[in-house]
PDB file of N, CA, C, O and CB in Angstrom:
ATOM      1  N   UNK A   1     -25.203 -12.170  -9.393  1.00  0.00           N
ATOM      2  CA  UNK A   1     -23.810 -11.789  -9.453  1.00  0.00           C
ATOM      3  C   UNK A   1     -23.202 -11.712  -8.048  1.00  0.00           C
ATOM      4  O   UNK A   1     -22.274 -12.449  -7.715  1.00  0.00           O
ATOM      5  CB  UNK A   1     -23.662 -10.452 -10.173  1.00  0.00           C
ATOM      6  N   UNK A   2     -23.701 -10.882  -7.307  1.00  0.00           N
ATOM      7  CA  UNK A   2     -23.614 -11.374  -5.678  1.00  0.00           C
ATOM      8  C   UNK A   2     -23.104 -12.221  -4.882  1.00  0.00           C
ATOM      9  O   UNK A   2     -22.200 -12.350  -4.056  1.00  0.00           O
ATOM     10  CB  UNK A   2     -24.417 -11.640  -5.286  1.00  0.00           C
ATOM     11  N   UNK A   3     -24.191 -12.923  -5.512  1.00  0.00           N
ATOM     12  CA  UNK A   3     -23.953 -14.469  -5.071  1.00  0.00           C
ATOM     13  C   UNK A   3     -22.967 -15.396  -5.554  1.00  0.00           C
ATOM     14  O   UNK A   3     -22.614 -16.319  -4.819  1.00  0.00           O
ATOM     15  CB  UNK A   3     -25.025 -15.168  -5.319  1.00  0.00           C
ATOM     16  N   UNK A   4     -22.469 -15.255  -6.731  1.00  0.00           N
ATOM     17  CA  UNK A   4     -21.509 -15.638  -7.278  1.00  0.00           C
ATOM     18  C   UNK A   4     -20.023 -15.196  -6.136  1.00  0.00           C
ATOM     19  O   UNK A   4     -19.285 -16.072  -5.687  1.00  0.00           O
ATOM     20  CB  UNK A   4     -21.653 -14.982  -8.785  1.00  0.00           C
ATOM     21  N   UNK A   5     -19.828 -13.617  -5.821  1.00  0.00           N
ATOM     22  CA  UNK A   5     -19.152 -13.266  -5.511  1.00  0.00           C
ATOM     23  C   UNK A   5     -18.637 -13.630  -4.176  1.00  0.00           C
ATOM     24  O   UNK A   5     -17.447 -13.727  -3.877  1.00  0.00           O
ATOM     25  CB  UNK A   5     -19.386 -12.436  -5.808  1.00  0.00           C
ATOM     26  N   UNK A   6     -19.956 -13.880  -3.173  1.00  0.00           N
ATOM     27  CA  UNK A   6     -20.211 -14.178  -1.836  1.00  0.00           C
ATOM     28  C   UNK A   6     -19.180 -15.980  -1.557  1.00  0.00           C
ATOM     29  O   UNK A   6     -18.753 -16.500  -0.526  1.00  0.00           O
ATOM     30  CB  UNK A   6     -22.269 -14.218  -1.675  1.00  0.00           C
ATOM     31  N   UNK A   7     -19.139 -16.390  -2.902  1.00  0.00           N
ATOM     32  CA  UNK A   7     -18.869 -18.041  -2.654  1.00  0.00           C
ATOM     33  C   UNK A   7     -17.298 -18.003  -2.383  1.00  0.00           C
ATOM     34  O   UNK A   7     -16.552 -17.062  -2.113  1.00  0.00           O
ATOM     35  CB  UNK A   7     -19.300 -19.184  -4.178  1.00  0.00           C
ATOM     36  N   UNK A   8     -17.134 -18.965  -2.504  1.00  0.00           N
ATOM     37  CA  UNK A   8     -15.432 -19.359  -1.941  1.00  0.00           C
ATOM     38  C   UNK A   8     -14.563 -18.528  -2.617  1.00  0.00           C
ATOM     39  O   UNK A   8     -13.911 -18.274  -1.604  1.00  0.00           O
ATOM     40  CB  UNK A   8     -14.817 -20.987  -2.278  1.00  0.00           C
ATOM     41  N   UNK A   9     -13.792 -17.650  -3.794  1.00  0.00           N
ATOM     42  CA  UNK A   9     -12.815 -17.026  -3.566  1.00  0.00           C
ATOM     43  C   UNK A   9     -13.817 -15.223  -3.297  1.00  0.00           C
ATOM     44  O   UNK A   9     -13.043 -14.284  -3.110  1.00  0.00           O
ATOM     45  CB  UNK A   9     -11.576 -17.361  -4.971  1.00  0.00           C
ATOM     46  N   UNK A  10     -14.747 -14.996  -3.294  1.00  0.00           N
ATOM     47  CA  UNK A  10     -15.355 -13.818  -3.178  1.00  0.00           C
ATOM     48  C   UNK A  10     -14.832 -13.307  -1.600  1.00  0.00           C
ATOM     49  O   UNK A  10     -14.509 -12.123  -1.504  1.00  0.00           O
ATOM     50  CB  UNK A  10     -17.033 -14.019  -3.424  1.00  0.00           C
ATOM     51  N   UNK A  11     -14.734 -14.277  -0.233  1.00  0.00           N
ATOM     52  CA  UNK A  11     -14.563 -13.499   0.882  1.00  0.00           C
ATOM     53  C   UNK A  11     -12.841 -13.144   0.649  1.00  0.00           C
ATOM     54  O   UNK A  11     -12.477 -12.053   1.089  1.00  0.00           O
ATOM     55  CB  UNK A  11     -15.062 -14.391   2.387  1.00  0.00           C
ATOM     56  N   UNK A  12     -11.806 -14.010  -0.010  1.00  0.00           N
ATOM     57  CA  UNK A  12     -10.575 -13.642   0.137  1.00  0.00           C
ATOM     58  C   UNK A  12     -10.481 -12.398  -0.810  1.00  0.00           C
ATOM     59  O   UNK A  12      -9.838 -11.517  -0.241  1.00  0.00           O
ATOM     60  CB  UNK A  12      -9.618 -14.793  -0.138  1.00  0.00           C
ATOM     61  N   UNK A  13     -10.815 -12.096  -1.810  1.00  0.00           N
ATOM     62  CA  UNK A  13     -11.220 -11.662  -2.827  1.00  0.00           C
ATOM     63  C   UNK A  13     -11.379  -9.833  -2.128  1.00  0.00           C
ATOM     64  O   UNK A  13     -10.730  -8.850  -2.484  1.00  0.00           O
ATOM     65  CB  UNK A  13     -12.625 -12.664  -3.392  1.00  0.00           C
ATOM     66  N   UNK A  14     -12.332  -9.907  -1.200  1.00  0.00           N
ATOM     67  CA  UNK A  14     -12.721  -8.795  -0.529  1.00  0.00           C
ATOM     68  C   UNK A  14     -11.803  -8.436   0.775  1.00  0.00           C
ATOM     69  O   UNK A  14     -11.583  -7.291   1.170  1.00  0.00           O
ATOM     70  CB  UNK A  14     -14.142  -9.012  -0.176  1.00  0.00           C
ATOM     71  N   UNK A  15     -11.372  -9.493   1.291  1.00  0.00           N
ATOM     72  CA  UNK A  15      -9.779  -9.316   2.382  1.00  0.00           C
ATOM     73  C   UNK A  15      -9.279  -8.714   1.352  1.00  0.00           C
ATOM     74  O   UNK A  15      -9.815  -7.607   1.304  1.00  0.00           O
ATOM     75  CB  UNK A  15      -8.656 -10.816   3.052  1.00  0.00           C
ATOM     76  N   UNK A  16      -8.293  -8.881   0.210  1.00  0.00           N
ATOM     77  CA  UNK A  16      -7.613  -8.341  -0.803  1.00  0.00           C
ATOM     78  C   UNK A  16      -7.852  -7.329  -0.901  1.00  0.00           C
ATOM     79  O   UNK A  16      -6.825  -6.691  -0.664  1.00  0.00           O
ATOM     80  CB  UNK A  16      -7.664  -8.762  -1.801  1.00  0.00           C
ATOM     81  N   UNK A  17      -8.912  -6.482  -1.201  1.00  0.00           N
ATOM     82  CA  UNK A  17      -9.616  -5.553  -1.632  1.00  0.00           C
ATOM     83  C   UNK A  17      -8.995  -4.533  -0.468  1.00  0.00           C
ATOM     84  O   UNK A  17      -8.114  -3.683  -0.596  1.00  0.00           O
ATOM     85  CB  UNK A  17     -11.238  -5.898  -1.753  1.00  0.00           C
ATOM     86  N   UNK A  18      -9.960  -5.014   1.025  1.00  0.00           N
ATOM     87  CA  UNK A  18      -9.655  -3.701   2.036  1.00  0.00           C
ATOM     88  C   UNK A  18      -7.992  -3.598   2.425  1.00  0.00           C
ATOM     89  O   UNK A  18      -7.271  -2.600   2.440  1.00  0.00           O
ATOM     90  CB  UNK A  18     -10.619  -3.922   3.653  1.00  0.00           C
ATOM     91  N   UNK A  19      -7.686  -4.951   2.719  1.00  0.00           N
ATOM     92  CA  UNK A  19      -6.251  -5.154   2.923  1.00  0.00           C
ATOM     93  C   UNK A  19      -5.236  -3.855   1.651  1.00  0.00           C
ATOM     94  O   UNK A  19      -4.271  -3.198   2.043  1.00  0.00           O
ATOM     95  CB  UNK A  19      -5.981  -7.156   2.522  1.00  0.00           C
ATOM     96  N   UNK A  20      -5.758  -3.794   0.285  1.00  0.00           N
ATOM     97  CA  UNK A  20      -5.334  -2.757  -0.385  1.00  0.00           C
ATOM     98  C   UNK A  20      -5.654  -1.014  -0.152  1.00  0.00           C
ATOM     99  O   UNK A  20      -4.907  -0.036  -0.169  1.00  0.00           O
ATOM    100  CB  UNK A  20      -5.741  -3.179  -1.517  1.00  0.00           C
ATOM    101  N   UNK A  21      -6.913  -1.151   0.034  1.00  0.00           N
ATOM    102  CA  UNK A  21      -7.490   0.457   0.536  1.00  0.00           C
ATOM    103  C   UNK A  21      -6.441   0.582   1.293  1.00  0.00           C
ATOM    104  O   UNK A  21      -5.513   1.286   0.895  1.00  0.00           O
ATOM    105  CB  UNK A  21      -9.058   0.741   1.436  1.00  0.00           C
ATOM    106  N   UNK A  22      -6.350  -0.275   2.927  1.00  0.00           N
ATOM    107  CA  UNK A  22      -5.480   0.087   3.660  1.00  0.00           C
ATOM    108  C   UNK A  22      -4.408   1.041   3.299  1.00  0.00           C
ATOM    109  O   UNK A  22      -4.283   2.249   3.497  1.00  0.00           O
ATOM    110  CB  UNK A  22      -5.082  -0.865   4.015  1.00  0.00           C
ATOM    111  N   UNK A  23      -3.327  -0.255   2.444  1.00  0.00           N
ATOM    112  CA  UNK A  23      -2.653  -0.034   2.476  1.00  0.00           C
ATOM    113  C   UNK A  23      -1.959   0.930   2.016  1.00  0.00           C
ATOM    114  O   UNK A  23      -0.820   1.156   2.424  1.00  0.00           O
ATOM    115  CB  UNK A  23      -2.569  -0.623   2.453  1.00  0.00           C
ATOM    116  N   UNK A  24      -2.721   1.834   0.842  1.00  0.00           N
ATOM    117  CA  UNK A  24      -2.879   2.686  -0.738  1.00  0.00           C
ATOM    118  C   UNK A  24      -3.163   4.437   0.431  1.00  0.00           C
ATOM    119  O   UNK A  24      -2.671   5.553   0.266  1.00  0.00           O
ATOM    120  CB  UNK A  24      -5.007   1.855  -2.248  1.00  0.00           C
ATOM    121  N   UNK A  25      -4.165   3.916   1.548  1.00  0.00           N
ATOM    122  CA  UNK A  25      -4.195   5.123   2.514  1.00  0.00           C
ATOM    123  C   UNK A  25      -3.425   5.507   3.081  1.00  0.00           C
ATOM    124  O   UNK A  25      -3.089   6.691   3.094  1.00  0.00           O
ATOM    125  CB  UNK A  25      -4.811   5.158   3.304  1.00  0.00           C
ATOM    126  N   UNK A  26      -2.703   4.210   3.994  1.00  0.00           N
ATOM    127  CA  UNK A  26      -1.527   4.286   5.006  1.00  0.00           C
ATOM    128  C   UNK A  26       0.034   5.528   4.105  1.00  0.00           C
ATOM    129  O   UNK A  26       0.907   6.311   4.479  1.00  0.00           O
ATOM    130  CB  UNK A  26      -0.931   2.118   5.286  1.00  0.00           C
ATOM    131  N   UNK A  27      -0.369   5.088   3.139  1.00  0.00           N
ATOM    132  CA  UNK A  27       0.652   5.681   2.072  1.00  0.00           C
ATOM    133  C   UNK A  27       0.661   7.491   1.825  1.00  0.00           C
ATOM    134  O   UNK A  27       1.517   8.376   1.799  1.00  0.00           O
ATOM    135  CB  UNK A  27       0.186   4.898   0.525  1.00  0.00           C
ATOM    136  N   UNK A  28      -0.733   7.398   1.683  1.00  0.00           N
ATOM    137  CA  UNK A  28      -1.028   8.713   1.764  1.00  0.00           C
ATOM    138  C   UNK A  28      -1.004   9.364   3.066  1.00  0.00           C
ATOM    139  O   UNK A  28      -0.347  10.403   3.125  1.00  0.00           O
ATOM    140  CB  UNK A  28      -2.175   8.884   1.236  1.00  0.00           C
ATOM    141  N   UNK A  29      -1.467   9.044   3.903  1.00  0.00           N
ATOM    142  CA  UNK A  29      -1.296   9.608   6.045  1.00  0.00           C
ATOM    143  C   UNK A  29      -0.047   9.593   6.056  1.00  0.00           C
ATOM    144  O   UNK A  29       0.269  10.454   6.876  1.00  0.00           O
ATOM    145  CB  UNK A  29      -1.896   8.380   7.669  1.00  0.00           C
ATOM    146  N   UNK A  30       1.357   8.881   5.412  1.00  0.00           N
ATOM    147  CA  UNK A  30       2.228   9.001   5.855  1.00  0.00           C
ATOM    148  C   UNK A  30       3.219   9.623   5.475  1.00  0.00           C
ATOM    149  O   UNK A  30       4.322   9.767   6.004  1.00  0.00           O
ATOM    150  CB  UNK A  30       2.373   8.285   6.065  1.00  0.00           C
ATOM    151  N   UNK A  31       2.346  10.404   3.502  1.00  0.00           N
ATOM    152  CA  UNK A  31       3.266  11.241   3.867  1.00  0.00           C
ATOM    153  C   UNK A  31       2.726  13.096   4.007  1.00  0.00           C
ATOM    154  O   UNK A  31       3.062  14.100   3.379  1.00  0.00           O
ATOM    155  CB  UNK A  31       4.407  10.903   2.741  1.00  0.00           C
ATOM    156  N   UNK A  32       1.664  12.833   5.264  1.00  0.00           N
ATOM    157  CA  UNK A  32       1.273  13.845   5.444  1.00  0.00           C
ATOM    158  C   UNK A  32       2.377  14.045   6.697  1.00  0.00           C
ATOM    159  O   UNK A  32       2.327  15.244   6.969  1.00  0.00           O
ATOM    160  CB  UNK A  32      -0.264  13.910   5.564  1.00  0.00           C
ATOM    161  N   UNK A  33       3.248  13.455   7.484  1.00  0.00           N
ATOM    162  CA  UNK A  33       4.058  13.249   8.381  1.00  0.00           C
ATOM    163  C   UNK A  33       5.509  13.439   8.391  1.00  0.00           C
ATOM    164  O   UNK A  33       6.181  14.066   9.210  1.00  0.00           O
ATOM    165  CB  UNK A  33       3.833  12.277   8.622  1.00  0.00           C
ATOM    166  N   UNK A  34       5.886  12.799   7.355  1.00  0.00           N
ATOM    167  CA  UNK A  34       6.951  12.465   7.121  1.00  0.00           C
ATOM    168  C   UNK A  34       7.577  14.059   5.611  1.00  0.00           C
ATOM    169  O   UNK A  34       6.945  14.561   4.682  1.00  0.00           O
ATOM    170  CB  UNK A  34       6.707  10.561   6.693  1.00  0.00           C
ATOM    171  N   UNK A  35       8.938  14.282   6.094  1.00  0.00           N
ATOM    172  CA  UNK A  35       9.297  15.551   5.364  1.00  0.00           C
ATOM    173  C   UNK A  35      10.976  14.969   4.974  1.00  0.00           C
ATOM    174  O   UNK A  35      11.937  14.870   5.737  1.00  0.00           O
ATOM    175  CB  UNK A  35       9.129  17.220   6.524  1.00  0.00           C
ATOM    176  N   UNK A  36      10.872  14.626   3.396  1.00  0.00           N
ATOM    177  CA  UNK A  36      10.109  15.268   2.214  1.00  0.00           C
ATOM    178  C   UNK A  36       9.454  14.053   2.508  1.00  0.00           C
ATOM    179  O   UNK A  36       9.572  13.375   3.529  1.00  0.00           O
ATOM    180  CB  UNK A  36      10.756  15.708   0.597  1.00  0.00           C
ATOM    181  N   UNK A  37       8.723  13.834   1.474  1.00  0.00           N
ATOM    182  CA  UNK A  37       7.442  12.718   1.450  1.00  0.00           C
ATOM    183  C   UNK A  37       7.464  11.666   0.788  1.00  0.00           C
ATOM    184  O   UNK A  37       8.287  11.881  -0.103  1.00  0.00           O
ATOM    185  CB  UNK A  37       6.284  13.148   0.995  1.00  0.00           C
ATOM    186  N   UNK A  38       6.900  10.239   0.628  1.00  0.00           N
ATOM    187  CA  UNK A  38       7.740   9.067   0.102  1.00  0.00           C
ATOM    188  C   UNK A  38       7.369   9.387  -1.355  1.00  0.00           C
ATOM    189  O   UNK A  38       6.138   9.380  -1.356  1.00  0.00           O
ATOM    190  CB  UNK A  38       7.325   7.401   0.688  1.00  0.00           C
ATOM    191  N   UNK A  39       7.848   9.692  -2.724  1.00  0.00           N
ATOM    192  CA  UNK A  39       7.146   9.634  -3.975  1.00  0.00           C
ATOM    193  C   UNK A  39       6.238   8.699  -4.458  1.00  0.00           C
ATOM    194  O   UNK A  39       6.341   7.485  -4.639  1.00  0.00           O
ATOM    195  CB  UNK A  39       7.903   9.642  -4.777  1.00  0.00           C
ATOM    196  N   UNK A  40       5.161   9.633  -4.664  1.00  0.00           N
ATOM    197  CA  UNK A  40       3.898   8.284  -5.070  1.00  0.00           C
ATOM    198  C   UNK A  40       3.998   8.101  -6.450  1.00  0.00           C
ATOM    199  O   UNK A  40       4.058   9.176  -7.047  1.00  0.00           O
ATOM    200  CB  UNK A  40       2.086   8.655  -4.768  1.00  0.00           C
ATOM    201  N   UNK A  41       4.036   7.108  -7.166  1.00  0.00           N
ATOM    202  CA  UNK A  41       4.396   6.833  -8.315  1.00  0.00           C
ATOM    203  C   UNK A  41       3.672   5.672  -8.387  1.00  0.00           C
ATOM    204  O   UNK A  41       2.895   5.309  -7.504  1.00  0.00           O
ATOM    205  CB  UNK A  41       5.758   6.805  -8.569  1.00  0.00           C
ATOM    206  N   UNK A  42       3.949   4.924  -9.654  1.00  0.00           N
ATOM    207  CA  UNK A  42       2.980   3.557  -9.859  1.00  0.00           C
ATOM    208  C   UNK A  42       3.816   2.439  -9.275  1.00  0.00           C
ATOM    209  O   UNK A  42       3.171   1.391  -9.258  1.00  0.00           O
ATOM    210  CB  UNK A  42       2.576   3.156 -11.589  1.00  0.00           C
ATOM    211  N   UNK A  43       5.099   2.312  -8.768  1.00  0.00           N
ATOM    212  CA  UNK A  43       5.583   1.517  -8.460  1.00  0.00           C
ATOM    213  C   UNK A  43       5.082   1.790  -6.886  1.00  0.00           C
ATOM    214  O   UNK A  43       4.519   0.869  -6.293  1.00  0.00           O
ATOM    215  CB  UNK A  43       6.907   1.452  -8.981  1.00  0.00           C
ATOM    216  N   UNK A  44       5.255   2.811  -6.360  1.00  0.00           N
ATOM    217  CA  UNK A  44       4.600   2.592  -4.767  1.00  0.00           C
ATOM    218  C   UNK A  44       3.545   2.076  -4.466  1.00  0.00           C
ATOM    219  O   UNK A  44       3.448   1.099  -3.723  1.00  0.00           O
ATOM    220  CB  UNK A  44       4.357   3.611  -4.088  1.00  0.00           C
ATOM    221  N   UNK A  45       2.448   2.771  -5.100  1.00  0.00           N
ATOM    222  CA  UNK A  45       1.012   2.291  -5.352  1.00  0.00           C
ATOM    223  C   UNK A  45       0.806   0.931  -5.291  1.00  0.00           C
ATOM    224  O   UNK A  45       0.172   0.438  -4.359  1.00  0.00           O
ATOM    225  CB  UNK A  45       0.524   2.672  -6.607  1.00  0.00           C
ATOM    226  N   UNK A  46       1.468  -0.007  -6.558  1.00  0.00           N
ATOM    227  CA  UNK A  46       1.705  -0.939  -6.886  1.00  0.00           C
ATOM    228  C   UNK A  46       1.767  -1.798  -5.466  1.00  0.00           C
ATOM    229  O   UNK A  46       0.812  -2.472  -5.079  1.00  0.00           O
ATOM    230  CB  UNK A  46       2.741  -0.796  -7.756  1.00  0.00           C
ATOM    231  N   UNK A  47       3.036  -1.682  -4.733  1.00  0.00           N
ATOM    232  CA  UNK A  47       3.698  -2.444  -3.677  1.00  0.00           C
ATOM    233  C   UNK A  47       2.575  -2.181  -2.895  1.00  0.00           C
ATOM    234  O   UNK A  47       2.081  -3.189  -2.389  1.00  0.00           O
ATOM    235  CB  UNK A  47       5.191  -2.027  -3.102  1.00  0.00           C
ATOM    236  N   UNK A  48       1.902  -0.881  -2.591  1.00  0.00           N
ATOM    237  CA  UNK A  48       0.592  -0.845  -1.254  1.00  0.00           C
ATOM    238  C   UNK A  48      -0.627  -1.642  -1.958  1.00  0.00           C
ATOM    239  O   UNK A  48      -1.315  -2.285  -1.166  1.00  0.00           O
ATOM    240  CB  UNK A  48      -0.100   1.093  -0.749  1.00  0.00           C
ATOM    241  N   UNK A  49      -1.008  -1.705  -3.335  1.00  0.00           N
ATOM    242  CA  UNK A  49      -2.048  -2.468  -3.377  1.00  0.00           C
ATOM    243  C   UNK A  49      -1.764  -3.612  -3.138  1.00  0.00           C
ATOM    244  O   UNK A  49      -2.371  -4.173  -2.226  1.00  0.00           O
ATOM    245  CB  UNK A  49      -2.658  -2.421  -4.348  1.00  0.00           C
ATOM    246  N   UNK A  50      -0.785  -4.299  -3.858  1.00  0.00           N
ATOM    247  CA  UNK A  50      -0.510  -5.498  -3.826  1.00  0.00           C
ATOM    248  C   UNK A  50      -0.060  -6.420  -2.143  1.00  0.00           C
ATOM    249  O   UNK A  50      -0.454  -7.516  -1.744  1.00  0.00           O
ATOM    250  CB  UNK A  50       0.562  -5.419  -4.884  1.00  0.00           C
ATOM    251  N   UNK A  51       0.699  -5.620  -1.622  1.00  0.00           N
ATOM    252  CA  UNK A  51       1.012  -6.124  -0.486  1.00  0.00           C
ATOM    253  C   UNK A  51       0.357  -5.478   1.036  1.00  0.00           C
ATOM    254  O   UNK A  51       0.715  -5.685   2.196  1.00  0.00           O
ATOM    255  CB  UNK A  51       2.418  -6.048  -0.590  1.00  0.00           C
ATOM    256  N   UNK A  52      -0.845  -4.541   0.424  1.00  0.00           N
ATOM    257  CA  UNK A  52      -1.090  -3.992   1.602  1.00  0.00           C
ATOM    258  C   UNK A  52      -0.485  -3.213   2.988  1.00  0.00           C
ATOM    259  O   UNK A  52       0.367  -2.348   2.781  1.00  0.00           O
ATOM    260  CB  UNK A  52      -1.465  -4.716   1.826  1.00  0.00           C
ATOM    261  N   UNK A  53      -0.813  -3.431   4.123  1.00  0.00           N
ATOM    262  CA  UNK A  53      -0.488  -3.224   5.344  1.00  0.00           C
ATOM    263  C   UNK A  53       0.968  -3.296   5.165  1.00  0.00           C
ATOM    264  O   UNK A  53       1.695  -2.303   5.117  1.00  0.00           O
ATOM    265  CB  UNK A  53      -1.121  -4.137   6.324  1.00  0.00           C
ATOM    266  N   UNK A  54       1.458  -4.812   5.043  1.00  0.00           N
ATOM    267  CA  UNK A  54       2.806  -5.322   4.327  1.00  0.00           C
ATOM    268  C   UNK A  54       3.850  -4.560   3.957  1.00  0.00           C
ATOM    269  O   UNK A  54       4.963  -4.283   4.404  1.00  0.00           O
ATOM    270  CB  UNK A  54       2.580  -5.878   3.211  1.00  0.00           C
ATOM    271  N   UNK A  55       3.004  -4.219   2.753  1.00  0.00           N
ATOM    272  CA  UNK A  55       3.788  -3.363   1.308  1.00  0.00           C
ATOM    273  C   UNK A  55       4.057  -2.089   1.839  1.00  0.00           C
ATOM    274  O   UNK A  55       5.111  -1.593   1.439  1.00  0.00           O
ATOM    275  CB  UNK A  55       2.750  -3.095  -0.249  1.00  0.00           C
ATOM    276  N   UNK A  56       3.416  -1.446   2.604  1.00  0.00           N
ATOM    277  CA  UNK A  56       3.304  -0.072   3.232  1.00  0.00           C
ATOM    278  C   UNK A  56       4.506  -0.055   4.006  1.00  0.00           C
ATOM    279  O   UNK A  56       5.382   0.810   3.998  1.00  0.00           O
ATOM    280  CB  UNK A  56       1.977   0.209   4.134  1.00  0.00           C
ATOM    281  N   UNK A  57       4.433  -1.443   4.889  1.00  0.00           N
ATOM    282  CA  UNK A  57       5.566  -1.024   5.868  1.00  0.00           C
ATOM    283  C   UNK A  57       6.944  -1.218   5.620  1.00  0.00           C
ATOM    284  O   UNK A  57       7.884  -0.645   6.171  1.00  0.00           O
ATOM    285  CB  UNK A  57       5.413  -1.632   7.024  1.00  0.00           C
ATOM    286  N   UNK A  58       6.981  -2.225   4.590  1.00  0.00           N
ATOM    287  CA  UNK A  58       8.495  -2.908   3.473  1.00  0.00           C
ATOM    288  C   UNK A  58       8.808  -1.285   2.661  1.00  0.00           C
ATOM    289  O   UNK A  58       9.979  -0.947   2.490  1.00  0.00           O
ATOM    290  CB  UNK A  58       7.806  -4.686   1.721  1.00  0.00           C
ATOM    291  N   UNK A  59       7.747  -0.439   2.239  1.00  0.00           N
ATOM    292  CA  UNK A  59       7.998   1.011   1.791  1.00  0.00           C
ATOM    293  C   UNK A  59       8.793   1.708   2.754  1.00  0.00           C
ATOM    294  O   UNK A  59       9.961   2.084   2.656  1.00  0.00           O
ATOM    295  CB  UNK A  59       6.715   1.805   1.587  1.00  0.00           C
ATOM    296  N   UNK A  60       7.954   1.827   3.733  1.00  0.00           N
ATOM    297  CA  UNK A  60       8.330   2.834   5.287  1.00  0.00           C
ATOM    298  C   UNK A  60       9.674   2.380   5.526  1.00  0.00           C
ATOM    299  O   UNK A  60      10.550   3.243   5.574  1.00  0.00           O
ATOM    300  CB  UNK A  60       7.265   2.487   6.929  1.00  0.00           C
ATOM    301  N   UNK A  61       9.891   1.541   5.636  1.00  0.00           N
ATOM    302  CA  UNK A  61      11.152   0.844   6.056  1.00  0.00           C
ATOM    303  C   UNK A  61      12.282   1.361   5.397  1.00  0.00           C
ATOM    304  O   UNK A  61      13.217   2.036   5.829  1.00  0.00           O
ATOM    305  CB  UNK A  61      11.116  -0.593   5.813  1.00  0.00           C
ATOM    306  N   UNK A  62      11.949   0.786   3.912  1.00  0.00           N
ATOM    307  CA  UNK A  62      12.911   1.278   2.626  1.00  0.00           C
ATOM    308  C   UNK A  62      13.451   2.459   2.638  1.00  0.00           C
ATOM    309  O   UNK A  62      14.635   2.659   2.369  1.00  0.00           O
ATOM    310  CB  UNK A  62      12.277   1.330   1.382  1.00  0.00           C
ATOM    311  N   UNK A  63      12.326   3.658   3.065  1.00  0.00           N
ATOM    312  CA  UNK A  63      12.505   4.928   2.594  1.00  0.00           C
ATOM    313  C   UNK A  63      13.687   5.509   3.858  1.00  0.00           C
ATOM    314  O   UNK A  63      14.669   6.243   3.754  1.00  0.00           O
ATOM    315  CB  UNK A  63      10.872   5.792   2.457  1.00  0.00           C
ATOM    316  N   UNK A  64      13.012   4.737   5.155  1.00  0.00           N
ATOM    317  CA  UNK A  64      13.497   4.992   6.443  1.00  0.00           C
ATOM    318  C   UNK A  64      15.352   5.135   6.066  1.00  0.00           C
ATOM    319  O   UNK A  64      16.147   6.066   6.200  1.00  0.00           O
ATOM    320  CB  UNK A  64      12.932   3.561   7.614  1.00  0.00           C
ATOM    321  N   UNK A  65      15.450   4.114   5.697  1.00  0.00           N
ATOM    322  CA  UNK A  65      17.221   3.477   5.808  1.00  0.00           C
ATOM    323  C   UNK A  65      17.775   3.980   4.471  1.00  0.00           C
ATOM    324  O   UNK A  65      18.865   3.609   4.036  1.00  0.00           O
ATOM    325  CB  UNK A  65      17.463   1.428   5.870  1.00  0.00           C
ATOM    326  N   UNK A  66      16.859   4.961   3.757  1.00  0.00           N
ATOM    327  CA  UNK A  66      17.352   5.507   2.813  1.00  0.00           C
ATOM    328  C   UNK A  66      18.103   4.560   1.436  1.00  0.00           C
ATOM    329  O   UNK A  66      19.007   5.033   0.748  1.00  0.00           O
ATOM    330  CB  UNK A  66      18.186   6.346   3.532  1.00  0.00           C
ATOM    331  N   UNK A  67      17.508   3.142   1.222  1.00  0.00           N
ATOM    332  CA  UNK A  67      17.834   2.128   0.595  1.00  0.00           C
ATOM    333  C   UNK A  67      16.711   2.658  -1.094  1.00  0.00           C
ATOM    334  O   UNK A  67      17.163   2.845  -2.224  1.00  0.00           O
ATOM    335  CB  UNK A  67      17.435   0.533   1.714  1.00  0.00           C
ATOM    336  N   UNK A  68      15.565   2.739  -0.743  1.00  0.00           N
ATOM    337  CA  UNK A  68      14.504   2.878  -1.938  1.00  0.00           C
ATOM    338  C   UNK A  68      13.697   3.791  -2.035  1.00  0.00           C
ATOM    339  O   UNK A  68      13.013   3.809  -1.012  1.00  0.00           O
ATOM    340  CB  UNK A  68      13.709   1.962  -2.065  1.00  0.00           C
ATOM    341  N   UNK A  69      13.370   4.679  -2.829  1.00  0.00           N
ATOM    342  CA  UNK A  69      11.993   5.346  -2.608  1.00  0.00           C
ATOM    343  C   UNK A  69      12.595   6.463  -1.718  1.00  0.00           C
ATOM    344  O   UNK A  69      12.003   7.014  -0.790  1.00  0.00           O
ATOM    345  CB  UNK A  69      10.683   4.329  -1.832  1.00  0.00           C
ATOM    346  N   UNK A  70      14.167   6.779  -2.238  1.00  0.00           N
ATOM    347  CA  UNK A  70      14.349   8.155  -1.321  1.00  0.00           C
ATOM    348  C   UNK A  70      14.313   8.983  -2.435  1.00  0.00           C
ATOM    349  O   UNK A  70      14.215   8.431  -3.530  1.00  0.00           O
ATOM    350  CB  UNK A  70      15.808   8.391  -0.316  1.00  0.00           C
ATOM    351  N   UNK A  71      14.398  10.735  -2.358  1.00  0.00           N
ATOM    352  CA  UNK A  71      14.420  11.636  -3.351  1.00  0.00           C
ATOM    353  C   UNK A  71      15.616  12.308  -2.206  1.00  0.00           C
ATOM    354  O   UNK A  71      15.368  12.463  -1.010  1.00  0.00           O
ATOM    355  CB  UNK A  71      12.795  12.490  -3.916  1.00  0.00           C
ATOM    356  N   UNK A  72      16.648  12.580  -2.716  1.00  0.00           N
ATOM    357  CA  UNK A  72      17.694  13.457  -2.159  1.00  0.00           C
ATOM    358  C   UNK A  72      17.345  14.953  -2.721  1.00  0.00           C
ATOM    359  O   UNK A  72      17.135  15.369  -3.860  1.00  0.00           O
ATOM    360  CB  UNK A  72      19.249  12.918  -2.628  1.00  0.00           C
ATOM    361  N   UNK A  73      17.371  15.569  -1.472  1.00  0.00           N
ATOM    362  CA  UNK A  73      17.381  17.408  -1.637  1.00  0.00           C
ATOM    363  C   UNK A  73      18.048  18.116  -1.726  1.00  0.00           C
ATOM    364  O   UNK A  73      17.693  19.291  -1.818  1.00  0.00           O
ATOM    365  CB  UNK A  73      17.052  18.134  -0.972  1.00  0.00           C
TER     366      UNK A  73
END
């Protein structure tokens, strides 16, 4: 099974993978920082697995300019 995994789409396969941890973490550190905090929901999640590093910062951004992913207080 391994070995299966190891072959041609298994290394992009595993870029994908950490490239998501990343990004699913970055999410969480940031909003140990940031006050109020970005809402984690399945659509955030979503954008950090899927787009990673990416997705994290297209979030950060969003929330920044108060366009997406704001919660008014």
């Amino acid at each position: 099974m391994a070995f299966i995994l190891m072959g041609r789409g298994g290394r992009q396969l595993g870029r994908f993978v950490v490239n998501a941890l990343i990004g699913i973490v970055l999410l969480f550190l940031t909003n140990l920082f940031i006050t109020p905090p970005i809402p984690i929901n399945i659509i955030t999640v979503l954008i950090c697995a899927i787009g990673g590093v990416l997705g994290w910062l297209i979030i950060l951004i969003l929330y920044l300019l108060g366009v997406a992913f704001y919660v008014p207080a």
